[in-house]
N, C-alpha and C positions, 0 to 999 in steps of 0.2 A: 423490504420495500423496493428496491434497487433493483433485485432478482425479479421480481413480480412484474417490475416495469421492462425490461430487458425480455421477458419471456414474453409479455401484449407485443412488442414493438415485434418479434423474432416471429408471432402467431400470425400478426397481419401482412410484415413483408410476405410471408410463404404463400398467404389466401392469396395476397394480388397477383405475384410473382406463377403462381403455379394458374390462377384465373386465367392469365395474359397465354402460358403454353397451353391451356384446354382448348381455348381460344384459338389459334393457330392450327393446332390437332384436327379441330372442330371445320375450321374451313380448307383443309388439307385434304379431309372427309369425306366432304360434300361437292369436291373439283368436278366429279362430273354431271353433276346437275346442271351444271354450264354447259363446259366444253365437252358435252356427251353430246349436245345438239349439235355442232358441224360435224362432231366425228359419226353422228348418225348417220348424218346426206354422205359424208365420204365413202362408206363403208355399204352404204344404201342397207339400214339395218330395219329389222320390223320393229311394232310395238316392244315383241316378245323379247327381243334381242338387245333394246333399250333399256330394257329393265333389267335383265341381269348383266350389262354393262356397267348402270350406276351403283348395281347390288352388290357387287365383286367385292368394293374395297370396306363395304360393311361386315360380309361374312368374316372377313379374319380379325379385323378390330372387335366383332361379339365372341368368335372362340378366344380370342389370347386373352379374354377378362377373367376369364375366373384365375389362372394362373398368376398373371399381372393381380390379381389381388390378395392370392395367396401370397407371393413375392413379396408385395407391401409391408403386410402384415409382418414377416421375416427380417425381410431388408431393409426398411425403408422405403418411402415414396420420393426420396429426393435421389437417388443414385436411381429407382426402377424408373422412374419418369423420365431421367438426362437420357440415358441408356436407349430405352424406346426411340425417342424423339430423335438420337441420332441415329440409330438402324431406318428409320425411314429416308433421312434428306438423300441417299444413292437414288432409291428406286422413284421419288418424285423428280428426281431429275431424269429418268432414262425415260420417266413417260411421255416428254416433248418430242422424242425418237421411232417411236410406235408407231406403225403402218399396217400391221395384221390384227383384224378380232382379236385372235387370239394373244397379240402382244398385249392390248390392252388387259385383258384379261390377267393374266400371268402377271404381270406388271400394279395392276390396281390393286393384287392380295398383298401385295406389299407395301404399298401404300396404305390400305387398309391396317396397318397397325399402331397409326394414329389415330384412329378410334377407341383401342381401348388404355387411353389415356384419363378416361373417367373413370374406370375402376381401381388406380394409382393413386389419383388424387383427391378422389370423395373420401377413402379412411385417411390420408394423408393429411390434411388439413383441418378435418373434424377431431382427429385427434389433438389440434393445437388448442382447442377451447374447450369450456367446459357444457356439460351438459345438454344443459339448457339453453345456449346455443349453437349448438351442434347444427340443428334446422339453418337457421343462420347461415353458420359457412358454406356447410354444403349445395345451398342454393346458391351463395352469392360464385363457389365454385362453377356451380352448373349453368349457371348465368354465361359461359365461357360457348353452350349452344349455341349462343347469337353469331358465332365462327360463320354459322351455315348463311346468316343474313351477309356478313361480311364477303363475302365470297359473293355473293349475290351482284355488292354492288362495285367490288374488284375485278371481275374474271370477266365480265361482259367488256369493261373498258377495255382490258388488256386484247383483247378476243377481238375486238373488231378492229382495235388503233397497229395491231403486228400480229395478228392469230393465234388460232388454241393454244400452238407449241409455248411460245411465251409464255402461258398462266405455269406449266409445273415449274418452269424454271425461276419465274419471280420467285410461287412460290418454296419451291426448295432452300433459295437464299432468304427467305423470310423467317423457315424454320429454321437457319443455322444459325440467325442473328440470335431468336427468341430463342433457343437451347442458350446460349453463351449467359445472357440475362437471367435465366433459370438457376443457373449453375450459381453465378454469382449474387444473388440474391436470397434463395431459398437456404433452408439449415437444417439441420437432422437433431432428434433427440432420441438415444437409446430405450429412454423409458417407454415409447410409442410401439418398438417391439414387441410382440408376445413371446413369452418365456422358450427357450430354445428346447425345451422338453416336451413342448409340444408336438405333435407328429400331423402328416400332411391328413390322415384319416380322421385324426382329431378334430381339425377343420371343418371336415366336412361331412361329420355326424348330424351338423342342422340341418342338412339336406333332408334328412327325416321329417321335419318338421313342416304340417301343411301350409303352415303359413308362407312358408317363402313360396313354393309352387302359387298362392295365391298375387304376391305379391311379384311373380312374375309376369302373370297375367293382366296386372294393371301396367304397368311399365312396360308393355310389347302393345299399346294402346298407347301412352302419354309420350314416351320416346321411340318404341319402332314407328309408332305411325307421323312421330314429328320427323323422324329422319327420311321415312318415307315419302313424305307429301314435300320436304324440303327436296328433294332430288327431282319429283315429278312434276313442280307447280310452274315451271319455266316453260319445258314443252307444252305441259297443259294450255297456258295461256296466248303462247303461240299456235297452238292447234284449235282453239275453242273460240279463240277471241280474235285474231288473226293480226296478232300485235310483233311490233318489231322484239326481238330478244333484249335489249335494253331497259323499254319499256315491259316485258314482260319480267325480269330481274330483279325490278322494281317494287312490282307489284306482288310477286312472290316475298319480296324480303317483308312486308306486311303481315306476313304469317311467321316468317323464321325469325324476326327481328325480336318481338314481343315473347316469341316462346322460345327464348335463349335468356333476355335480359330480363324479364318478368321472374325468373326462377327464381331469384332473392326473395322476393319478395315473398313469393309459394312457401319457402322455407318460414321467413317469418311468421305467417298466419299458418302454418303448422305447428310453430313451437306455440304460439298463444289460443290458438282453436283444437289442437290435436289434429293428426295425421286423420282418423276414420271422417271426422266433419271436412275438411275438404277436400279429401278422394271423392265421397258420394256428393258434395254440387260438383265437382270437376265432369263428372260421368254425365249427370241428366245437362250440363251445359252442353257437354259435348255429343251427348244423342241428339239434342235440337238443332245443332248446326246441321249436321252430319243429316239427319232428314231432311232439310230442307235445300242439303249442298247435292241430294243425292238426284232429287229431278232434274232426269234430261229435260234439254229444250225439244217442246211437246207444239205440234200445231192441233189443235182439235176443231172439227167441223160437226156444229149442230147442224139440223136441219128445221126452219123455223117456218111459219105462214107466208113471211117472203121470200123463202128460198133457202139454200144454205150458207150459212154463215162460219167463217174462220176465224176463231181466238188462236195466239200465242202464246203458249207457256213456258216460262224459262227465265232464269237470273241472268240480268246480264251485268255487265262487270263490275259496277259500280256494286249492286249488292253483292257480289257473290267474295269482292275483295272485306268484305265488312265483315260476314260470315268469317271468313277465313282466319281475319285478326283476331273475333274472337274465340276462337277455337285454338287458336296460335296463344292469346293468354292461359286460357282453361289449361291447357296442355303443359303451360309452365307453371302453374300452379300445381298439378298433377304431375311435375317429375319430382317436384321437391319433398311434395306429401308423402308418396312413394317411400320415400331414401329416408323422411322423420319415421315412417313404421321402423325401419331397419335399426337405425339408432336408438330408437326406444326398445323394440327386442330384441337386440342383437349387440350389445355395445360391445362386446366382449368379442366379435367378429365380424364389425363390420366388412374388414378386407374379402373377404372369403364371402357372404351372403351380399354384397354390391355387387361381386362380382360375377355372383352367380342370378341377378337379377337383370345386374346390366348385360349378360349375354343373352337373356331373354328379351331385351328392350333389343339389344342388337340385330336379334337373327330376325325379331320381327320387321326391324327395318332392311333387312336381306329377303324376306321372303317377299313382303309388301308391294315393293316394286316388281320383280319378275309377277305376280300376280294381275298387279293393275294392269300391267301389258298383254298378260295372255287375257284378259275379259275382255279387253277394249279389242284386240284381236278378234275373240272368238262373238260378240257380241255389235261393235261397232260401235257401243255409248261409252264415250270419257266420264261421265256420270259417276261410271259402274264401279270406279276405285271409290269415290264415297259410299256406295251401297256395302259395299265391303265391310269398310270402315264401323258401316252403323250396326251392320251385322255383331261385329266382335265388340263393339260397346255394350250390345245387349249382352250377349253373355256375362260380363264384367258386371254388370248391374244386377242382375239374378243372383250372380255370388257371393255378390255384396252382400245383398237384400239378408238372403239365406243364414252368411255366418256371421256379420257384422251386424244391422240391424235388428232383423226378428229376434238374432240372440238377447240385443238388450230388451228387447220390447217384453220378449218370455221373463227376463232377469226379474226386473221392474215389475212385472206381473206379478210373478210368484213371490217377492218381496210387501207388497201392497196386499194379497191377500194371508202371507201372517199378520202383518199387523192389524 
């Protein structure tokens, strides 16, 4: 009984302890959705140039996952996480120094490797519970998203009250505090390793398996496209709305806030609904925003018996912030579902298939952004990142349909006509 109590009390420091460094990771991540907007005007950069600025420090946070989760699985997520976290606090401090593109650049891939701090800590933590709630931790883990709202409502203060440079350096001493807390709160348990006989090919045999490729697909939608839209939705609403950055920080963290701290939640109503029932509402919520987010503002002139007449088409902010919260929910409900498939098929590697998921959540939040820029670029409608967006929903939704649903609908059929 003692032991029993001792291992709950050892299972929840680690959830909170390691939530609180996802958390930090998480808004360490998402810096230049901020302070990308003056270094834009400084550097006088295009849409195009915008986008792979904020993309930078996503690319190396989605490659170092699959590794970092092979590692986990290996080592531990309590030494792979400290490790991580301190390889970054150098290069988030050199980035307050930066004066060339290209510094930024060079400089954000290292910084980008607090990002993949989520494939360390989704097997890390799900391992301290049992089964059935498994969904559980790893949302309440990935609740740690919400870093990117934090950042929202941190980086704008700092930015205006002493300028950009001060946000990496706050936060570089934000992550040295939270490593130290990590360190001494978190605990390792050998059994959480897989067998040392295991080989790195061994791993990554499930890579055969269609389902991960499927279930990369959905999670390069619920998290590339949250990390994506959390990077773009400041300038967005400075360009579209013509709001002070502040205010526009604000209004973005509306979307990042909900689809960071919702995710517990997502977990939950995965472990008691199953993962296939709330991936499919996750999807058709998210094609409805996503259509209705994706209408530019439109003037249209009829021409009527008295002349011609001009109507306005278009969201303006009030609904388009409402859309976006709930798409911000959907989206946390849809990174938790995700991760309960994985635990349900995969328990036996979770390390190695998070990883290899979350770098497909990753790079899609690396592509997303250079994308949204070069349309808004080549096009002129900010619209055209949600048409994007609704684009690759659909697909997601057909594949659903195909090997998820029709399969049970055939199952069911064919079952009801033997009897």
């Amino acid at each position: 009984m003692a032991s029993e109590l001792r291992n709950a009390k050892q299972a929840w420091s680690v959830l909170i302890v390691s939530t609180l460094a996802f958390t930090v990771c998480f808004m360490v991540w998402m810096m230049f959705g901020v302070i990308g907007i003056p270094i834009k005007k400084m550097l006088n950069l295009n849409s195009t140039q915008f986008g792979l600025l904020t993309a930078m420090p996503v690319l190396t946070g989605s490659l170092i996952r699959v590794p970092l989760g092979i590692w986990t699985d290996r080592y531990g997520g309590r030494i792979v996480l400290a490790c991580l976290m301190a390889t970054t606090v150098p290069a988030i401090w050199m980035m307050s120094y930066a004066t060339e593109f290209w510094h930024f650049l060079v400089i954000g891939l290292f910084v980008g490797l607090a990002g993949g701090s989520f494939s360390v800590g989704t097997p890390y933590v799900a391992r301290w519970f049992p089964k059935d709630r498994q969904g559980m931790a790893m949302g309440v883990y990935g609740a740690g998203n919400s870093g990117a709202a934090v950042n929202k409502f941190i980086a704008p203060v700092l930015l205006v009250a002493f300028g950009w440079a001060m946000v990496p350096q706050v936060y570089a001493a934000v992550m040295l505090g939270t490593l130290v807390l990590f360190w001494m709160f978190s605990h390792s348990d050998p059994a959480h390793l897989v067998p040392s006989h295991v080989t790195f090919m061994d791993q990554l045999k499930a890579l055969k398996d269609p389902r991960v490729i499927k279930y990369c697909q959905y999670y390069s939608i619920v998290f590339g496209g949250y990390v994506a839209m959390s990077l773009w939705m400041v300038q967005y609403y400075v360009g579209e709305f013509g709001l002070d950055i502040r205010v526009a920080a604000l209004l973005a963290a509306c979307f990042s806030l909900p689809g960071g701290v919702l995710r517990a939640i997502g977990g939950i109503l995965s472990d008691k609904f199953g993962a296939h029932s709330v991936t499919w509402w996750v999807m058709w919520v998210s094609w409805v925003c996503l259509f209705l987010l994706s209408y530019p503002q439109t003037d249209l002139t009829i021409t009527t018996v008295n002349g011609p007449m001009t109507f306005h088409v278009g969201l303006n902010v009030y609904v388009f912030t409402t859309l976006m919260f709930i798409l911000g929910i959907a989206w946390a409900f849809g990174k938790a579902s995700v991760f309960k498939y994985i635990s349900d098929d995969f328990g036996a590697n979770i390390g190695t298939i998070s990883g290899i998921v979350g770098l497909a959540g990753g790079l899609g939040g690396f592509v997303l952004p250079i994308m949204f820029g070069a349309l808004m670029d080549i096009t002129g409608i900010r619209s055209s990142a949600f048409m994007l967006m609704y684009g690759v929903v659909w697909v997601s939704l057909i594949w659903m349909y195909w090997t998820e649903v029709h399969k049970v609908q055939s199952r069911d059929s064919h079952n009801q006509d033997l009897i």
